[in-house]
C-alpha positions as protocol buffer text, in pm:
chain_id: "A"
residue {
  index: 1
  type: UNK
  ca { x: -255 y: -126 z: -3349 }
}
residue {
  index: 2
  type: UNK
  ca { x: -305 y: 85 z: -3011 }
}
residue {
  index: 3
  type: UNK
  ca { x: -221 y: 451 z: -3088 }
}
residue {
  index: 4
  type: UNK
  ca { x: 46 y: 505 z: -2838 }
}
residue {
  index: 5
  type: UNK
  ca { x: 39 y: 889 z: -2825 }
}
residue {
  index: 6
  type: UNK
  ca { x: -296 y: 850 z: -2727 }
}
residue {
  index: 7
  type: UNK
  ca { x: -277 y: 594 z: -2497 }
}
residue {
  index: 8
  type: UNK
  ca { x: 28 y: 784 z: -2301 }
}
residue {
  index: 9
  type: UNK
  ca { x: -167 y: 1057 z: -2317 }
}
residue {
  index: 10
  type: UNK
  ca { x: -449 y: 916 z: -2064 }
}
residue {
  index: 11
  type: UNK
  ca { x: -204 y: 736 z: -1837 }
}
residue {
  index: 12
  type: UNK
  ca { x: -6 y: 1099 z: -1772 }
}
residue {
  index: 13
  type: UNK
  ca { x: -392 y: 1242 z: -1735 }
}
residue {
  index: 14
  type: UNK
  ca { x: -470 y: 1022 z: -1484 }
}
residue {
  index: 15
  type: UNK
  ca { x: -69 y: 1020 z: -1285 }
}
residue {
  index: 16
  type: UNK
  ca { x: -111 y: 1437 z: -1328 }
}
residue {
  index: 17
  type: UNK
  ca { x: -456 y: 1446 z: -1258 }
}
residue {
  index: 18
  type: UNK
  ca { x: -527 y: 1669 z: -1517 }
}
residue {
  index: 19
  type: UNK
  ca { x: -520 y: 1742 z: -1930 }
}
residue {
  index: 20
  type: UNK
  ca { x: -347 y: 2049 z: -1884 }
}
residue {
  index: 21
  type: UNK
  ca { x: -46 y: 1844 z: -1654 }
}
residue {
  index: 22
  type: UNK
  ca { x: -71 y: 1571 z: -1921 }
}
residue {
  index: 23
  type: UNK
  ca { x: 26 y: 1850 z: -2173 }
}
residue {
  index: 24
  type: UNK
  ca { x: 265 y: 2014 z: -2001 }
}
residue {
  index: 25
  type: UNK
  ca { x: 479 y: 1664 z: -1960 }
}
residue {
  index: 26
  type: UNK
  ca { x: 431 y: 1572 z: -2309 }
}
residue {
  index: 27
  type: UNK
  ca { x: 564 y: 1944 z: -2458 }
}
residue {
  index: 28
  type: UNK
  ca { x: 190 y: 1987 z: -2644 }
}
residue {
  index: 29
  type: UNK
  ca { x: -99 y: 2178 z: -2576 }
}
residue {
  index: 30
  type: UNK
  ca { x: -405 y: 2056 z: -2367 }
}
residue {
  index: 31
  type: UNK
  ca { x: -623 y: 2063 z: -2692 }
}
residue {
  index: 32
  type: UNK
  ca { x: -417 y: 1809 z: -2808 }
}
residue {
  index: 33
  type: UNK
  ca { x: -414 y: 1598 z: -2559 }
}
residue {
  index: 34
  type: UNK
  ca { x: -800 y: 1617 z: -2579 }
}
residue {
  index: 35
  type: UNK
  ca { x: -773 y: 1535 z: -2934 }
}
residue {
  index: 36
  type: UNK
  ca { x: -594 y: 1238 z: -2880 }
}
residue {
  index: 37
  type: UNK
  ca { x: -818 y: 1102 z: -2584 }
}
residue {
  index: 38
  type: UNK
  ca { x: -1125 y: 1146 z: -2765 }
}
residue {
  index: 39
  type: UNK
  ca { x: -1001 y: 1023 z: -3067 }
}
residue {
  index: 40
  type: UNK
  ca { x: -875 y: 709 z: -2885 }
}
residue {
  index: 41
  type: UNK
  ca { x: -1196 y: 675 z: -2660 }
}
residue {
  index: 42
  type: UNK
  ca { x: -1416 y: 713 z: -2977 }
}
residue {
  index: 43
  type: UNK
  ca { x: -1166 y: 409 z: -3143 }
}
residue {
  index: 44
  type: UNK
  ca { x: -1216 y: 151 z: -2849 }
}
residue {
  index: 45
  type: UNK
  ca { x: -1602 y: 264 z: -2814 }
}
residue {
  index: 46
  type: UNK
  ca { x: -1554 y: 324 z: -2451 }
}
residue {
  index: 47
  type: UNK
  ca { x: -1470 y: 604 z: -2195 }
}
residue {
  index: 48
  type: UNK
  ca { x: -1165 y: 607 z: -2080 }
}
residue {
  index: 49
  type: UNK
  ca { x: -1141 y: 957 z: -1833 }
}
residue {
  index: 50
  type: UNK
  ca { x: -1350 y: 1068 z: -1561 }
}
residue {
  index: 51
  type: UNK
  ca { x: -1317 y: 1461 z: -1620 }
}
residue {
  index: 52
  type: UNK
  ca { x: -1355 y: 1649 z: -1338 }
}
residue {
  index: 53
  type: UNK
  ca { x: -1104 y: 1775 z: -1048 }
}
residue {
  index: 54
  type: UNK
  ca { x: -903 y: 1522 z: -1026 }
}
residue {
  index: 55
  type: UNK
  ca { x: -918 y: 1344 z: -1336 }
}
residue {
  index: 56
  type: UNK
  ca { x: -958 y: 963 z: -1294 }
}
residue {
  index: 57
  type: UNK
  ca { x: -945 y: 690 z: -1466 }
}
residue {
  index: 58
  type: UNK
  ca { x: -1211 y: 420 z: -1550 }
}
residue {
  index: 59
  type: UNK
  ca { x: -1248 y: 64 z: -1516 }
}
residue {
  index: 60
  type: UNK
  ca { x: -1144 y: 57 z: -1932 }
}
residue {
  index: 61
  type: UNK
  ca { x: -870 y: 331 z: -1905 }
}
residue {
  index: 62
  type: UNK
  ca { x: -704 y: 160 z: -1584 }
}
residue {
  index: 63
  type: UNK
  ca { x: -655 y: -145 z: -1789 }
}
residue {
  index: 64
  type: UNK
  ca { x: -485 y: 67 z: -2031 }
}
residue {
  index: 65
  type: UNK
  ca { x: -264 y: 263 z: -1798 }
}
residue {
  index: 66
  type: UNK
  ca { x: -141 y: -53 z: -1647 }
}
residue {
  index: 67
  type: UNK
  ca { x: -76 y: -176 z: -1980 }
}
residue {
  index: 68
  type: UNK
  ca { x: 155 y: 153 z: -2032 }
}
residue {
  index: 69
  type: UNK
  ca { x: 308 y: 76 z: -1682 }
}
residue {
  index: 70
  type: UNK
  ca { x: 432 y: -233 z: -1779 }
}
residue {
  index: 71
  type: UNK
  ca { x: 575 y: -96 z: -2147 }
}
residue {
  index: 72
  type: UNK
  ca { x: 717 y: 168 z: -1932 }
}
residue {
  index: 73
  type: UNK
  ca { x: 908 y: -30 z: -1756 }
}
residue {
  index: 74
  type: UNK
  ca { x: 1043 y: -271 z: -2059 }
}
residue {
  index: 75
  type: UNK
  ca { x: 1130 y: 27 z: -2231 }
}
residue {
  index: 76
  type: UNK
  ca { x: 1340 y: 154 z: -1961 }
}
residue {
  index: 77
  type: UNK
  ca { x: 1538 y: -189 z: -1940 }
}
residue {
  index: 78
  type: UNK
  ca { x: 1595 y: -221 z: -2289 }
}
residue {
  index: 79
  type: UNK
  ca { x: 1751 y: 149 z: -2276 }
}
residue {
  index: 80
  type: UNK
  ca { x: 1957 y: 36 z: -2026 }
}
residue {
  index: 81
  type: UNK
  ca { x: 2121 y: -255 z: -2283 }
}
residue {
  index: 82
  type: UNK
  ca { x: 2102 y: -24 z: -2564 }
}
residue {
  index: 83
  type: UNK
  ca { x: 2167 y: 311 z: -2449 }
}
residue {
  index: 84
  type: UNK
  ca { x: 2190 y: 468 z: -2814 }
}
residue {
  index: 85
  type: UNK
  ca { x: 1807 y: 462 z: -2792 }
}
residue {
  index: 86
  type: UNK
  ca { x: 1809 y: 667 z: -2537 }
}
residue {
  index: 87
  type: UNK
  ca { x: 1697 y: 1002 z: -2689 }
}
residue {
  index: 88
  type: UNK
  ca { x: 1681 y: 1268 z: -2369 }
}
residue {
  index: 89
  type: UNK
  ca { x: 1301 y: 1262 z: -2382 }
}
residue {
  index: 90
  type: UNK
  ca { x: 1176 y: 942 z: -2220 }
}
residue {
  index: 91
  type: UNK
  ca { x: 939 y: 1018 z: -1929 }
}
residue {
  index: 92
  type: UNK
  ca { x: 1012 y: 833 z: -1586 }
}
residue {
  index: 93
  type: UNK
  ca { x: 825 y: 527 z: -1517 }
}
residue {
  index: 94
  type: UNK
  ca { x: 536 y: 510 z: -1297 }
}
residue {
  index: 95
  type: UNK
  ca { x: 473 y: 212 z: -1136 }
}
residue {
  index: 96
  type: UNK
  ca { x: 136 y: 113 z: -883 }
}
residue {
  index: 97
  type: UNK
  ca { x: 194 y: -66 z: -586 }
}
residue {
  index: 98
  type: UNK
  ca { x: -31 y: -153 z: -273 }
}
residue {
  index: 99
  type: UNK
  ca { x: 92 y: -144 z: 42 }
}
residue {
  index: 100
  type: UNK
  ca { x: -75 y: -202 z: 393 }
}
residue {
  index: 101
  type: UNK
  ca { x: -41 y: 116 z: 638 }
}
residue {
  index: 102
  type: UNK
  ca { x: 158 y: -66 z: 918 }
}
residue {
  index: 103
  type: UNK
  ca { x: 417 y: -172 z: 670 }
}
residue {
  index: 104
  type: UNK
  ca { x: 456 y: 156 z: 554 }
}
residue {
  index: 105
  type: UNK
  ca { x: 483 y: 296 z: 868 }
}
residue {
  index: 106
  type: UNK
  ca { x: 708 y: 44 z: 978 }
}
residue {
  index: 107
  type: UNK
  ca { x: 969 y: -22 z: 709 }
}
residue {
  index: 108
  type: UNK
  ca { x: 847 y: 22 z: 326 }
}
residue {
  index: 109
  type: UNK
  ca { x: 961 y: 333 z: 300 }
}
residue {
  index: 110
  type: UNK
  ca { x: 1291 y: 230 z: 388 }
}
residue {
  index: 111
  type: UNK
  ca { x: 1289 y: -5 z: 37 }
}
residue {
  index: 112
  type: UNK
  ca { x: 1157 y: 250 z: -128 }
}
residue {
  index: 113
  type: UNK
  ca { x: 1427 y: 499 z: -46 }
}
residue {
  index: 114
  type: UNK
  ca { x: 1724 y: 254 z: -120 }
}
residue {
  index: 115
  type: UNK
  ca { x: 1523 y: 176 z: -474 }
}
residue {
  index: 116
  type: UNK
  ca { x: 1484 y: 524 z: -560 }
}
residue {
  index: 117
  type: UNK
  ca { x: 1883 y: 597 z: -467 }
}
residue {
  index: 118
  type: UNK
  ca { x: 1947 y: 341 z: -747 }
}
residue {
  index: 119
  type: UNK
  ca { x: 1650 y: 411 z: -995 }
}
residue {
  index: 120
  type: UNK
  ca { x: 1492 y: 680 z: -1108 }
}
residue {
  index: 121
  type: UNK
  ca { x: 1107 y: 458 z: -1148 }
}
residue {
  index: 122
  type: UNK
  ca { x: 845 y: 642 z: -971 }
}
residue {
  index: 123
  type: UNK
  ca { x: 642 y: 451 z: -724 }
}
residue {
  index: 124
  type: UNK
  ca { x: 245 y: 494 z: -711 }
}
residue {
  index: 125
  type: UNK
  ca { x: 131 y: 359 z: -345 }
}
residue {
  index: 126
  type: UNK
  ca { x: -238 y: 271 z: -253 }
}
residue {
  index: 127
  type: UNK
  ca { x: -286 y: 216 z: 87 }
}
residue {
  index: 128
  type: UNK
  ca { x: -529 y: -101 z: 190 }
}
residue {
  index: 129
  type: UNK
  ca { x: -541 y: -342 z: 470 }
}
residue {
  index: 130
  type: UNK
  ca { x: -324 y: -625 z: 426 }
}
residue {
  index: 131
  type: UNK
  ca { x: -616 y: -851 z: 348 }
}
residue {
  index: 132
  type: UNK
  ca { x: -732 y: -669 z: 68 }
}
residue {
  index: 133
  type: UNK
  ca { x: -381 y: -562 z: -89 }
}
residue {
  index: 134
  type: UNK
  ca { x: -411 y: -861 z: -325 }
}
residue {
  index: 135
  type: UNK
  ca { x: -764 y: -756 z: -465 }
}
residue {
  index: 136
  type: UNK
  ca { x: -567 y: -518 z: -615 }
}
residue {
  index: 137
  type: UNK
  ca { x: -351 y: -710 z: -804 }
}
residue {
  index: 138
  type: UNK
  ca { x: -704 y: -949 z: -896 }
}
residue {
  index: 139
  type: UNK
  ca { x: -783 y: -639 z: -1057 }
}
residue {
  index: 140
  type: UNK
  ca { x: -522 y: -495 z: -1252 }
}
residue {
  index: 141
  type: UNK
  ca { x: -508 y: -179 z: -1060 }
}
residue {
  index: 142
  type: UNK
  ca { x: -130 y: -217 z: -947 }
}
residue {
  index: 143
  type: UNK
  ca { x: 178 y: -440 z: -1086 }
}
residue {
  index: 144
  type: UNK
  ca { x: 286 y: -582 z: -720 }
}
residue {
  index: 145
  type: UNK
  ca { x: 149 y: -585 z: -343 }
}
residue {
  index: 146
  type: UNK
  ca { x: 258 y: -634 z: 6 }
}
residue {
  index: 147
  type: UNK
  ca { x: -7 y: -898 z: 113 }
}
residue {
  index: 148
  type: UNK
  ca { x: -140 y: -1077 z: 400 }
}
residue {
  index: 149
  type: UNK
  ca { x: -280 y: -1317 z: 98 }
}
residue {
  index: 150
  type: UNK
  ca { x: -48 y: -1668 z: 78 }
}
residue {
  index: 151
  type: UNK
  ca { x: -255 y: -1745 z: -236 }
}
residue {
  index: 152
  type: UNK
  ca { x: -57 y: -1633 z: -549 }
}
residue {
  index: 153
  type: UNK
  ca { x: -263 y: -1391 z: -731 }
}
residue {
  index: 154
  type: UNK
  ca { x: -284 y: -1566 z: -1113 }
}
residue {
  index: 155
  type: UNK
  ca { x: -21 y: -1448 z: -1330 }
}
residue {
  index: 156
  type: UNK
  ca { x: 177 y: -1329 z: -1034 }
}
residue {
  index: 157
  type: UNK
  ca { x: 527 y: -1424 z: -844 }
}
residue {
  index: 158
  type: UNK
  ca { x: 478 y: -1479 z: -459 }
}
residue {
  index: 159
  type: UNK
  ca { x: 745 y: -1461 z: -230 }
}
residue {
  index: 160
  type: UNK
  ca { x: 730 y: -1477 z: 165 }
}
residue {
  index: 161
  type: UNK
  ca { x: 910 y: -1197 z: 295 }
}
residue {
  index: 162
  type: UNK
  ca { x: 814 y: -1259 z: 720 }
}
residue {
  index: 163
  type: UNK
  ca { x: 566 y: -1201 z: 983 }
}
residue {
  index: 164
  type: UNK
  ca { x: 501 y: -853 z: 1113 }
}
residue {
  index: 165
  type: UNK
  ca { x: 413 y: -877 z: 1479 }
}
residue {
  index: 166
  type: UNK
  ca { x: 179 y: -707 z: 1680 }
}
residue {
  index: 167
  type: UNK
  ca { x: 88 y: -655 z: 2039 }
}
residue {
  index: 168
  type: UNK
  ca { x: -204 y: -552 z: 2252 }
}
residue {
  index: 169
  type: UNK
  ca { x: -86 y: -197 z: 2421 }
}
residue {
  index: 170
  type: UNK
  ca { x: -224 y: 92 z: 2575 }
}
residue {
  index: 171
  type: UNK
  ca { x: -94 y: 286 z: 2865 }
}
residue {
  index: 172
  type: UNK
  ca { x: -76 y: 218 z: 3220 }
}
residue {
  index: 173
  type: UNK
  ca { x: -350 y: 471 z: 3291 }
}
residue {
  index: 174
  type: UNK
  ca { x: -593 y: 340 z: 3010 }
}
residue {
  index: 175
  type: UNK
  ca { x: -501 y: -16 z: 3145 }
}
residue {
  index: 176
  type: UNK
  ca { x: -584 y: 130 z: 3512 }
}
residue {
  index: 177
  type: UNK
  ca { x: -902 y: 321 z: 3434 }
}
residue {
  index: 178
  type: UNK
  ca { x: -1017 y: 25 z: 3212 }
}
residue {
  index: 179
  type: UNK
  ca { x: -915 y: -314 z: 3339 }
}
residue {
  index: 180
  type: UNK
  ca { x: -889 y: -217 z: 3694 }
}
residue {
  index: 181
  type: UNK
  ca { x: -1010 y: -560 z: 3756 }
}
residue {
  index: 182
  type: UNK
  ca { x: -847 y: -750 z: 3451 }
}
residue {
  index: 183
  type: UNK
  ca { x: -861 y: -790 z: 3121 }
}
residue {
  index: 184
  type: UNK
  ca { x: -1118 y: -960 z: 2997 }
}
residue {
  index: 185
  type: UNK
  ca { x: -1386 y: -1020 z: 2726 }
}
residue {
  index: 186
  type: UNK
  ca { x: -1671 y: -847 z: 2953 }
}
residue {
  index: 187
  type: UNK
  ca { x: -1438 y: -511 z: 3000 }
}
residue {
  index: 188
  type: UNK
  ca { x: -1318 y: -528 z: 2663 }
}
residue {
  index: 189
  type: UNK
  ca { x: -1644 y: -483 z: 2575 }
}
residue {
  index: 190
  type: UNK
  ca { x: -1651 y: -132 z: 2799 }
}
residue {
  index: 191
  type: UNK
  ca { x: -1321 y: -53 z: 2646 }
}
residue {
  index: 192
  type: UNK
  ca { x: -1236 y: 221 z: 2397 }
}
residue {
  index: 193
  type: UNK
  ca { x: -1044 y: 26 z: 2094 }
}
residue {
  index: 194
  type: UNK
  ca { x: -897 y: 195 z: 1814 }
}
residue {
  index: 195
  type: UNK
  ca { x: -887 y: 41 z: 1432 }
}
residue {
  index: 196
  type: UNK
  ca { x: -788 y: 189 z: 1140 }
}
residue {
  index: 197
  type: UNK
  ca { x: -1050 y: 112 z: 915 }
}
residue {
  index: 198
  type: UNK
  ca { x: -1392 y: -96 z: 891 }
}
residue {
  index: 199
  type: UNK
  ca { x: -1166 y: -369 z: 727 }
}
residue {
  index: 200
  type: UNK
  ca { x: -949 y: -390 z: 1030 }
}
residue {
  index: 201
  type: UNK
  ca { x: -963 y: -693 z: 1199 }
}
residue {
  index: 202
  type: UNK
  ca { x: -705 y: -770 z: 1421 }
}
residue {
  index: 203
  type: UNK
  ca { x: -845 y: -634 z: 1742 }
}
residue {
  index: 204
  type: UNK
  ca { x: -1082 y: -905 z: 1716 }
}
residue {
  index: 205
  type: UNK
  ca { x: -831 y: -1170 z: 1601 }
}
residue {
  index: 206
  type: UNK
  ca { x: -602 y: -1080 z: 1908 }
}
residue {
  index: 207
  type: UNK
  ca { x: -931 y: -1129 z: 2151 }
}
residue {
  index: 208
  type: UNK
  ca { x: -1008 y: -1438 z: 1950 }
}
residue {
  index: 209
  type: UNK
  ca { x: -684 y: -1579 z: 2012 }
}
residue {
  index: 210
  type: UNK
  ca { x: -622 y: -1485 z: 2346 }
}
residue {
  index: 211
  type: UNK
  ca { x: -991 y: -1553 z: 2459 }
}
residue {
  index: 212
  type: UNK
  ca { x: -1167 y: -1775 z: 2216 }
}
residue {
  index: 213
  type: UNK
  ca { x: -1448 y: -1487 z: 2195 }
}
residue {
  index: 214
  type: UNK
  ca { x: -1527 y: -1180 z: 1968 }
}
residue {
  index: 215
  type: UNK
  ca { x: -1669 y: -940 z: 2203 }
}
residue {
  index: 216
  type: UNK
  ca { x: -1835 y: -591 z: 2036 }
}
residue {
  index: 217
  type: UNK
  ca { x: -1565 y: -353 z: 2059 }
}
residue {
  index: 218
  type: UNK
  ca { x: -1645 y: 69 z: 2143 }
}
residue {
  index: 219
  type: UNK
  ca { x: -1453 y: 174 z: 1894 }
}
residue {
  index: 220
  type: UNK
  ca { x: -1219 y: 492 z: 1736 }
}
residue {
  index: 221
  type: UNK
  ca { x: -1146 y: 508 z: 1454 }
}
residue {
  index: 222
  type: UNK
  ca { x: -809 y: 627 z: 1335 }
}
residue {
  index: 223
  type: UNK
  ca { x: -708 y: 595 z: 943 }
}
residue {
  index: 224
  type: UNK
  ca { x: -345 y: 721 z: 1027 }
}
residue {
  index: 225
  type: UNK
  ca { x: -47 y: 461 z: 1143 }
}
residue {
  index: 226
  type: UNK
  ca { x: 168 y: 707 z: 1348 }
}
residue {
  index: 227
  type: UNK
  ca { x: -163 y: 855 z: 1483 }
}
residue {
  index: 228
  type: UNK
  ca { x: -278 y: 539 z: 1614 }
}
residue {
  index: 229
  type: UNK
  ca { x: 36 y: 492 z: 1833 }
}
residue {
  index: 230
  type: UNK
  ca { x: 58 y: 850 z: 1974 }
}
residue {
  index: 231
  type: UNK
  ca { x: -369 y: 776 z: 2031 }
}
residue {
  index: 232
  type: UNK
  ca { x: -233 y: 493 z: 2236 }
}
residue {
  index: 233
  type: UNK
  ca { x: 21 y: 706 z: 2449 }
}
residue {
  index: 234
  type: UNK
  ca { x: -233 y: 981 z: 2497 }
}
residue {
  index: 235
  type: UNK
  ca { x: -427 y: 679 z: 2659 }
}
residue {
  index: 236
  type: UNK
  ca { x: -737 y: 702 z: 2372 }
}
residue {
  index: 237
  type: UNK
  ca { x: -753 y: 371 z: 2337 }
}
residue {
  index: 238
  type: UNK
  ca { x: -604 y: 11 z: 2322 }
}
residue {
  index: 239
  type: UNK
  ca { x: -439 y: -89 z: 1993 }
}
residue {
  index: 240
  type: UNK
  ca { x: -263 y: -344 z: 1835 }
}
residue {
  index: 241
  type: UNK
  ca { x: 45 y: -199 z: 1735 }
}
residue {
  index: 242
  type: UNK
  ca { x: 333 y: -306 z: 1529 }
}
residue {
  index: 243
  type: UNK
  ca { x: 593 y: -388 z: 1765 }
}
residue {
  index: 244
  type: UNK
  ca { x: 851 y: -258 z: 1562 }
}
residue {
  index: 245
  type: UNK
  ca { x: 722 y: 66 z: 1585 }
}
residue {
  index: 246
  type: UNK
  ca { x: 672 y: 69 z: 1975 }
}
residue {
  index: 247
  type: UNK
  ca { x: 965 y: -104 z: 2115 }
}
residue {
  index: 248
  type: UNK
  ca { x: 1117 y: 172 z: 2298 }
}
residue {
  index: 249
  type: UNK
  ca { x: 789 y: 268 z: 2442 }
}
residue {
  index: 250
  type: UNK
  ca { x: 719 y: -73 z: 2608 }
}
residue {
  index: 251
  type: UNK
  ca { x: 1112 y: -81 z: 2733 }
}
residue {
  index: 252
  type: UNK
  ca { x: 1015 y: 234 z: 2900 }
}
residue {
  index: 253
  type: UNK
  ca { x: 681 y: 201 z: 3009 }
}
residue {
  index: 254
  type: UNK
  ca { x: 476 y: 471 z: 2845 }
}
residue {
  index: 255
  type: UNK
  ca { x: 301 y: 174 z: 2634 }
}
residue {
  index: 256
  type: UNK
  ca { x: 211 y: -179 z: 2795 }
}
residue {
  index: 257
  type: UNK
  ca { x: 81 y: -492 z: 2674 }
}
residue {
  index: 258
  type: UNK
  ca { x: -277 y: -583 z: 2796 }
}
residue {
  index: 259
  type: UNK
  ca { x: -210 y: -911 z: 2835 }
}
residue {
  index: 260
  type: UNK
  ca { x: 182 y: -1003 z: 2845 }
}
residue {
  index: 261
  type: UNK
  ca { x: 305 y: -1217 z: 2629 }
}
residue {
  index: 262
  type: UNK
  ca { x: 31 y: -1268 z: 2331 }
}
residue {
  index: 263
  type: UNK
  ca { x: 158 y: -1124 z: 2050 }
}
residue {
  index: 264
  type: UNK
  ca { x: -45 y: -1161 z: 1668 }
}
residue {
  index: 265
  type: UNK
  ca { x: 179 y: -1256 z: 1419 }
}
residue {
  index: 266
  type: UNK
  ca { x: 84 y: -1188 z: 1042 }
}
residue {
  index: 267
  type: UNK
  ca { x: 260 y: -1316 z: 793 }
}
residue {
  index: 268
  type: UNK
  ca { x: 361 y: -1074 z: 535 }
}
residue {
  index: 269
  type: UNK
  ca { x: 413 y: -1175 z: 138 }
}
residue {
  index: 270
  type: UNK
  ca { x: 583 y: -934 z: -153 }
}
residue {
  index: 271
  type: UNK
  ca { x: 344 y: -1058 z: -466 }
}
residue {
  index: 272
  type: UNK
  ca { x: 473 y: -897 z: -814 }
}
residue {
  index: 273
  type: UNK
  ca { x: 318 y: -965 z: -1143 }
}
residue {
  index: 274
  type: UNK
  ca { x: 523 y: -1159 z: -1332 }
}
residue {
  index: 275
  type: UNK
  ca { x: 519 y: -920 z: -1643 }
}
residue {
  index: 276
  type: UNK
  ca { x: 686 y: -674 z: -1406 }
}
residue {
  index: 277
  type: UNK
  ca { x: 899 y: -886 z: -1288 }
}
residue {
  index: 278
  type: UNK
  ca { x: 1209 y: -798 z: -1425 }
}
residue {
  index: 279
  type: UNK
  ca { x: 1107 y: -413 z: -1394 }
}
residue {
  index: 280
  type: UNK
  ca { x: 1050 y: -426 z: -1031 }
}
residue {
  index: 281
  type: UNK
  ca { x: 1378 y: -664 z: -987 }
}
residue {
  index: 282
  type: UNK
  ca { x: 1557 y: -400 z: -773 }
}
residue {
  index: 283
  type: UNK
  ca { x: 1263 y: -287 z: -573 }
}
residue {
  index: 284
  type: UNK
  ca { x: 1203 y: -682 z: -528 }
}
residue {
  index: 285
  type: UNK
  ca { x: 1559 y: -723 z: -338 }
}
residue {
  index: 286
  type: UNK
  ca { x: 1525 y: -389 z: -131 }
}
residue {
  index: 287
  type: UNK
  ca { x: 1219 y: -511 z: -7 }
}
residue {
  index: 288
  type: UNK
  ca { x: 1327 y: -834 z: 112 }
}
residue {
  index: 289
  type: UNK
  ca { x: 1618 y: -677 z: 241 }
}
residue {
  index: 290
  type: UNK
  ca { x: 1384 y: -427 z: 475 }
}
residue {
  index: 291
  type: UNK
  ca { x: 1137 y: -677 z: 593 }
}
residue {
  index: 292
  type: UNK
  ca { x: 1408 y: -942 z: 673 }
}
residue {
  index: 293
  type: UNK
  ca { x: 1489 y: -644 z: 912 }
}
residue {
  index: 294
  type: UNK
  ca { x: 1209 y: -568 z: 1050 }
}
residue {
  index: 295
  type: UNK
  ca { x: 1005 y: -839 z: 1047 }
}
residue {
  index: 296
  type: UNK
  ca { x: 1043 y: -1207 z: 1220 }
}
């Protein structure tokens, strides 16, 4: 049998990032904690902590604090049947998801503030491009996703929640300075882009699209969603942008598209495993309810 002191032990190690904020949640002292890690790690023959500042988790001990996750949240919807178990000392729920930037940016957090009005589960986000969202599911690192990934992860529930569309835009002096004589795949090449990561791609998808060529793009890079559109009005660089997010700057003309009319559309799915299912149920419905909003 797992020792379940133990093992909620090293998944409030690794949400507090430390023994000492472990022990403070659980009521004990740090030295017990310790005890009960070691005693746990020396059990299953394997490490299950990365000490240091923060402390993290390994490949072993994220298994197990997904496996707490899900407990988590079964215990918390049996308490609400039986209430009478309820005993005034249960710790809140902590659940991992993985979310791409843009949709946090552009409407997640909207879901996640209706859930959390309703339930007191604690949400866990890692950020990843919406390509790669689903590798985290793959590897048991989170219980759902926001994915760009129509494949359904095994063991996992898949549901299409729209397409988040994006649009070419920079501003008129960029576009003036740049593409004085058009916009094509030689000036692109001459032309400051900004991505948010290495696995960013859809600068090169638009051009593909639009041009049926992958020119080298100069590039910035910008890791930060609300960055990257004020980097476009400050005339940094061209961007694809969600066009939720700059609407009102291409009604007034502070943003414009490069080439009018060529939008990338990315279709956007909400993939939960189905062991969480039933947890995540409410967070589930507030999501579709948010994209069906801001999505097409």
């Amino acid at each position: 049998m797992l020792d379940y002191a133990a093992a909620r032990a090293v998944a409030l190690i690794v949400q507090t990032g430390s023994f000492e904020g472990a022990a403070h949640r659980l009521g004990v002292t740090p030295s017990a904690i310790s005890q009960r890690v070691r005693h746990l790690e020396e059990r299953l023959g394997t490490v299950l902590i990365q000490r240091g500042t923060p402390c993290l988790a390994t490949a072993q001990g994220d298994w197990l604090c997904r496996h707490m996750e899900k407990l988590g949240m079964l215990e918390a919807e049996l308490m609400q049947h039986l209430p009478a178990l309820a005993d005034g000392t249960s710790l809140p729920v902590s659940v991992h998801i993985a979310v791409n930037a843009d949709s946090l940016g552009a409407w997640f957090l909207q879901a996640m503030a209706a859930f959390g009005q309703q339930n007191n589960t604690l949400l866990d986000i890692a950020l990843d491009d919406q390509d790669h969202t689903s590798d985290w599911l793959r590897r048991g690192q989170v219980s759902a996703a926001v994915t760009a990934d129509a494949r359904a992860v095994q063991g996992c529930h898949i549901q299409f929640l729209g397409k988040m569309r994006y649009r070419a835009t920079a501003s008129p002096a960029y576009v003036a300075r740049y593409f004085a004589d058009g916009i094509t795949p030689e000036a692109l090449m001459r032309a400051p882009a900004l991505r948010f990561n290495r696995k960013d791609m859809l600068q090169q998808q638009w051009a593909k699209q639009v041009f049926d060529a992958a020119p080298q793009l100069p590039t910035h890079w910008l890791p930060a969603v609300q960055g990257f559109v004020d980097a476009a009005r400050l005339g940094i660089g061209w961007g694809m942008n969600p066009e939720v997010l700059i609407a009102d700057d291409l009604a007034s003309g502070r943003l414009v598209e490069l080439v009018p009319q060529t939008p990338l559309d990315v279709p956007l799915y909400w993939q939960v495993s189905r062991l969480a299912m039933d947890g995540l149920a409410g967070l589930t419905r507030q999501i579709r309810a948010a994209a069906a909003e801001a999505l097409i």
